[in-house]
Structure formats: C-alpha cells, structure tokens
C-alpha positions in Angstrom: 26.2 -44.9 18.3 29.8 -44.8 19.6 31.0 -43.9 15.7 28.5 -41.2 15.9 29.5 -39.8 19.3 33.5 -40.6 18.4 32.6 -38.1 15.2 30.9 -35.8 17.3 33.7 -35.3 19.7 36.4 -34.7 16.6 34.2 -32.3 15.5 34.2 -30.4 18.4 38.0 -30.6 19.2 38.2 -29.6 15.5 36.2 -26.3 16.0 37.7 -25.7 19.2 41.3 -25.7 17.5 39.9 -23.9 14.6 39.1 -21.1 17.0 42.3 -20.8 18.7 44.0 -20.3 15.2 41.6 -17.5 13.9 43.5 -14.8 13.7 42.9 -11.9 16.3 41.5 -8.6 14.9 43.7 -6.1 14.6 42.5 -3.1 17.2 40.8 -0.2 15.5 42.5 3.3 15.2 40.7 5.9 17.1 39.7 8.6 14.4 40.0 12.3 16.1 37.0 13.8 15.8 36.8 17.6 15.1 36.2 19.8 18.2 32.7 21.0 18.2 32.5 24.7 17.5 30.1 26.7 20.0 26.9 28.1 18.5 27.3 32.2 18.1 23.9 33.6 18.3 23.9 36.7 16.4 22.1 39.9 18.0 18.9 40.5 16.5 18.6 43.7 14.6 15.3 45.0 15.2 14.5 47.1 11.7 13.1 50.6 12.9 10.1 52.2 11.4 9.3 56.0 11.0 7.9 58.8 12.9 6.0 57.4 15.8 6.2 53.7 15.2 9.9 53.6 15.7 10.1 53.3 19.2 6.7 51.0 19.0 8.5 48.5 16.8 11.1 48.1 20.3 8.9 48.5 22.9 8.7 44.5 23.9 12.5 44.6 23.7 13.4 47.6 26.5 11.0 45.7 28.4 13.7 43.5 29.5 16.8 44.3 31.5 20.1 46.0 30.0 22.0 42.5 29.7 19.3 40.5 27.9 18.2 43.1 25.5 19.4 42.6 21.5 21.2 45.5 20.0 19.3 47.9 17.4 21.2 49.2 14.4 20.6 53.3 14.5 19.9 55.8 11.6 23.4 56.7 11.5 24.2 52.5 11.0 25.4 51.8 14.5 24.4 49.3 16.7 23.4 50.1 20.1 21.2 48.6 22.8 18.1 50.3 23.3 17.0 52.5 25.6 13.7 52.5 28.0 12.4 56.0 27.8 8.7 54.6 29.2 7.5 53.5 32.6 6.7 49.8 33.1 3.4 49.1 34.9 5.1 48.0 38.2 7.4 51.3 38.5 4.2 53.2 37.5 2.1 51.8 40.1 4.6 52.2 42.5 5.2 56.1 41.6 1.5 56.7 42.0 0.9 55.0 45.2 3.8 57.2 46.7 2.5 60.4 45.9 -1.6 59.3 46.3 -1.2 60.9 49.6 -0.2 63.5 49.1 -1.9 64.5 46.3 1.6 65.8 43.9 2.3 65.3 40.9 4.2 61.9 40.9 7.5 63.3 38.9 8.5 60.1 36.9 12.5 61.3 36.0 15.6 60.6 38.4 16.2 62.7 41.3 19.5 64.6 40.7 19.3 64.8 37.1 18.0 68.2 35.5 14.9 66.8 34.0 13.5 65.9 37.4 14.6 68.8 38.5 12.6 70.8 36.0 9.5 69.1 36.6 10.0 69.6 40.3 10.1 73.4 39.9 7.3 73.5 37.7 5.3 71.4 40.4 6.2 73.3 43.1 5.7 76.8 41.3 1.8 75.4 40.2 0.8 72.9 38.0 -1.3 74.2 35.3 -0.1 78.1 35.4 2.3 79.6 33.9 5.9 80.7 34.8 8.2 82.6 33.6 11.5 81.2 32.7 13.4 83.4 35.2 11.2 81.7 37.8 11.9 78.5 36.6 15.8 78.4 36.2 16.0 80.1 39.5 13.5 77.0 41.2 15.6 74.9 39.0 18.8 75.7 40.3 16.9 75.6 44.2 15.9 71.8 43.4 19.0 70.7 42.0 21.3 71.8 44.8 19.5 69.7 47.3 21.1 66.3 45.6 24.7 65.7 45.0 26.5 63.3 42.5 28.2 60.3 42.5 31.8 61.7 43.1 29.9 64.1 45.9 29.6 66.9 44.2 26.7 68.7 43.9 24.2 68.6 41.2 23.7 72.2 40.4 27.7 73.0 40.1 28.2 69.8 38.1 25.7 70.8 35.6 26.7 74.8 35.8 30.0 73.9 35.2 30.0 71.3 32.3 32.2 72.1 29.8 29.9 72.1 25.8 31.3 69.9 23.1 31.8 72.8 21.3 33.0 76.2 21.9 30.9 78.2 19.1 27.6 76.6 19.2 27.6 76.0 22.8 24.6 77.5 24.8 25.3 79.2 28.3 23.4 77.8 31.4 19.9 79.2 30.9 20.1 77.7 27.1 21.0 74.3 28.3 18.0 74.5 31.0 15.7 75.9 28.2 17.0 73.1 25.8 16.0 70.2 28.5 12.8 71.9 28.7 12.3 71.1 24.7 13.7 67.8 25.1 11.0 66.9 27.3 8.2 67.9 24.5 9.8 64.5 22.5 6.9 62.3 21.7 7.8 60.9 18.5 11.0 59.1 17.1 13.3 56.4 18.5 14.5 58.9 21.6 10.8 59.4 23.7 12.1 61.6 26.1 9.1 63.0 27.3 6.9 59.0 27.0 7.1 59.1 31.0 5.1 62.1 30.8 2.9 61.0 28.6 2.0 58.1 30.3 1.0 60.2 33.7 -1.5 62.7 30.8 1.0 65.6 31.2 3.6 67.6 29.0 5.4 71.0 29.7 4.1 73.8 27.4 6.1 76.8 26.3 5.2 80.0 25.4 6.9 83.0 24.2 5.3 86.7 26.1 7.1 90.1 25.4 9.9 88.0 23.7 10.8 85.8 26.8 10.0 82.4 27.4 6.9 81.0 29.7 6.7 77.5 30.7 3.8 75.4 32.1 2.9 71.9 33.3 -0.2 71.2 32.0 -1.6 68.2 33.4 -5.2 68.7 32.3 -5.4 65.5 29.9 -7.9 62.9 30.4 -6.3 60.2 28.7 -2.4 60.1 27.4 -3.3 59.8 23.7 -4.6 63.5 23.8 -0.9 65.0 25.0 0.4 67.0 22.8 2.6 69.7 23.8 2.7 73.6 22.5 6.2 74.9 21.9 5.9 78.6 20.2 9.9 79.0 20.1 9.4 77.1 16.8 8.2 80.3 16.0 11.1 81.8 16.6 14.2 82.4 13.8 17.6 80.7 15.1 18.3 78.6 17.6 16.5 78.0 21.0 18.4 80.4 23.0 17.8 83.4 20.7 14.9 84.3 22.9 16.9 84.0 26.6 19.9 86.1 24.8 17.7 89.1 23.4 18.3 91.4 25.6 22.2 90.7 25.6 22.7 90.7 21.9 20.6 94.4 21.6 23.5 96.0 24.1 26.2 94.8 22.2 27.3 96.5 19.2 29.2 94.4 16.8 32.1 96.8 14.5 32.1 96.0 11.1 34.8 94.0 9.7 37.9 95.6 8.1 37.9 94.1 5.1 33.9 95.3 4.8 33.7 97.4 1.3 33.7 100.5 1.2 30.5 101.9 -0.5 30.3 105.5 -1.4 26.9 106.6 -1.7 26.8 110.1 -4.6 23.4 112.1 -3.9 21.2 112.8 -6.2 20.6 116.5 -7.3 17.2 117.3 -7.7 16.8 119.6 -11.1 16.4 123.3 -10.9 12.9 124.4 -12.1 13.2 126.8 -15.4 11.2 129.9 -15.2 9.9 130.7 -18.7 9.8 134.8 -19.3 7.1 136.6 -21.4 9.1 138.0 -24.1 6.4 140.5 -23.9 7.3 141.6 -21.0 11.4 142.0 -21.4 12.7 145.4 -22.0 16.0 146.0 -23.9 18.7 148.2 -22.0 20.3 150.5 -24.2 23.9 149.9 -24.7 25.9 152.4 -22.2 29.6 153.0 -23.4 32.0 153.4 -21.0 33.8 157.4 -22.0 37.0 157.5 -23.6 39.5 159.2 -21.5 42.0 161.3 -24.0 44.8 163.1 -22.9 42.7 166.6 -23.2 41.1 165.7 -20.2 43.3 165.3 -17.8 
C-alpha cells in the first residue's frame, strides 16, 4: 500500500511540474474587422400608367406626409416626390362639417391662392348659373385682395404683377385667370388639379357666347364618377386667350412687312364683241378726187 501511495504522490509532483513547464500560449493578434457599411435604401420608383390610372397607381403613396413619401420618376425622367392633388377623408370631413351650416359650397383649395379664389367668385356670384367672365375676374380680383402673402403683400398685386417665363407667349392677367379656370377642369393624368372638386360632385364649366367666355359651377352631380366638365374654348383655333383678346386684336391693324413681295396684279380685258355686216346691205361710195389746182386758176 505505501509503494502504491509513494507512486501515486510521484505521479502527481510529476504532472504538477509537467504543468509549470508547458509552455504559455502565445496571445492571439486581434484581426481588424472591416467597418460595417450602413444599409442605403433606395427610393422606390413607382412605374406610372396612362391616362387616368396614372395618378391611381400613387394614390396610397401621397397618402403619407411630404418626408416619408418615395420619389416618382416623371415623363420627362426626373424624379420628384409626388404631389396630393385629392382630399383625404379626415380634411374632407372637416371641410364639410364647417360649411353644413351654412349651407356653401365647402371650397376645398387654399385661401390666398387664385384657385380658391376662383371658386369663391363663382360661389358667391351663384352656383349653378352662369357668369360671364368679366364678372368673374372682377369677383376674382374682390376675393383675392382680402388675403395677403407671406412677405405681406397682397394676393391680388402679387399675382397681377408676376412677371411670365416668357416674354412672347406670355398671357396678360385675364389669360392667366382664364388659364386657372382650365386647369381646374384636370381630371385625368399624373397632375389632378381639379380631383378636390371631383370628390365634393362639382367642376367649373366654360362656355363660349357671342365670342366671350361664360363660366359656371355646376354642382348638380349625384355621385363624383359622373363629373365631367364642358370646356367649348377647345373649340376655339389658338391658344386660350384668343377669345379674351378678340376685341383687341380686331382694333389693331398690323402693316405688312417690308420685305413682303410685291405682287402686281395685270387685269384682264374682256374681248370686244364683232358685229358681223350683211354684205347685202353695204353700199360702195364712189371714189371722190380731190381737184387739181393748176396755175390757170388762180
């Protein structure tokens, strides 16, 4: 028993030696990791369709606000965030409930801007009749001069007074108000313009009597899918302002150019009828000679 436990005890004293002398491991090298790049989400380009389903196909996506909407490549290849041209249910509710009293027409656009101011005239002029466009640009004018502009100035002289991006195709006030009046008859395309209108089952009308323009608010629809607005300027040859500036353009003479050809124009002579004589009828005059003076007779 002793040799046993004697053997034992070497043993151990052995092992313990043993693992003093092992050799210490040598410390590992830290590797350097690569830094972690941060995810880039890429904006989600939202494929338009035609005709009416292009602002369908972005409907969900305006829904949201300004920051959190994705960007929308354009026709011209651009990509721009979209646009809300509709009323959400909450805003609509609200607009409704505020004018329920008083029985109006709840005007859907921004007060200040000219497309609430239109609406406003048309409303307060008479929904449903129609107005001649001297009536309307002079109520247009009334509305828009009772709000004022960011920089405090006010509405009607800012938009008087706006300088067009260019000189020859640029339309004089009454064009631009006319023009904003056709803007508002957009129902179809990416830029719904007139979808707020819509949605209330309404749309401005325009006419053309004794060659001037006649607006209207018809707001006579049951349900929104049976808007559809009547524009006769389409009618019309040129642009939109040909009917306001009629009456200019027939007092103003324009001279003809000076390098303009000269044409010379011969007249045509008509022949002279030939009166065809019975030689029946013709008598032949003796001849008569003429007397020979001589010297004799003088």
């Amino acid at each position: 028993m002793k040799k046993t436990e004697m053997a034992k005890k070497g043993a151990s004293k052995q092992s313990a030696k043993a693992k003093v002398t092992k050799p210490k491991p040598k410390p590992k090298m830290a590797v350097k990791k690569a830094p972690v790049k941060p995810k880039v989400i890429e904006p989600k380009v939202i494929v338009k369709g035609k005709g009416k389903s292009d602002y369908e196909t972005i409907r969900q996506e305006v829904e949201k606000p300004t920051i959190k909407r994705t960007q929308v490549e354009t026709r011209r290849g651009n990509m721009r965030i979209p646009r809300r041209y509709h009323l959400t249910k909450v805003k609509m509710d609200k607009l409704i409930a505020a004018t329920q009293a008083s029985g109006d027409f709840p005007n859907p656009y921004r007060k200040g801007g000219i497309y609430h101011a239109l609406v406003q005239s048309l409303v307060d002029l008479g929904s449903n009749q129609k107005h001649t466009f001297k009536e309307v640009l002079k109520q247009t004018e009334k509305v828009l001069r009772q709000y004022e502009t960011k920089d405090k100035v006010n509405a009607w002289e800012a938009f008087a007074s706006r300088t067009p991006r260019n000189e020859l195709s640029g339309k004089d006030v009454p064009g631009r108000v006319l023009q904003n009046a056709m803007v508002l008859q957009r129902l179809t395309g990416y830029h719904l313009y007139g979808e707020k209108l819509r949605q209330l089952c309404a749309c401005i009308d325009i006419f053309v009597e004794h060659s001037f323009p006649v607006l209207r608010l018809n707001t006579k629809f049951a349900v929104s899918s049976d808007v559809a607005p009547i524009n006769e300027m389409r009618r019309t040859r040129g642009s939109i302002s040909n009917v306001v500036k009629a009456v200019k353009r027939s007092k103003v003479v324009k001279p003809l150019p000076d390098t303009a050809p000269v044409v010379t124009v011969t007249p045509v002579q008509e022949p002279v009828p030939v009166v065809e004589q019975n030689p029946a009828k013709i008598e032949i005059m003796p001849d008569i000679q003429e007397p020979v003076h001589t010297p004799a007779d003088e």
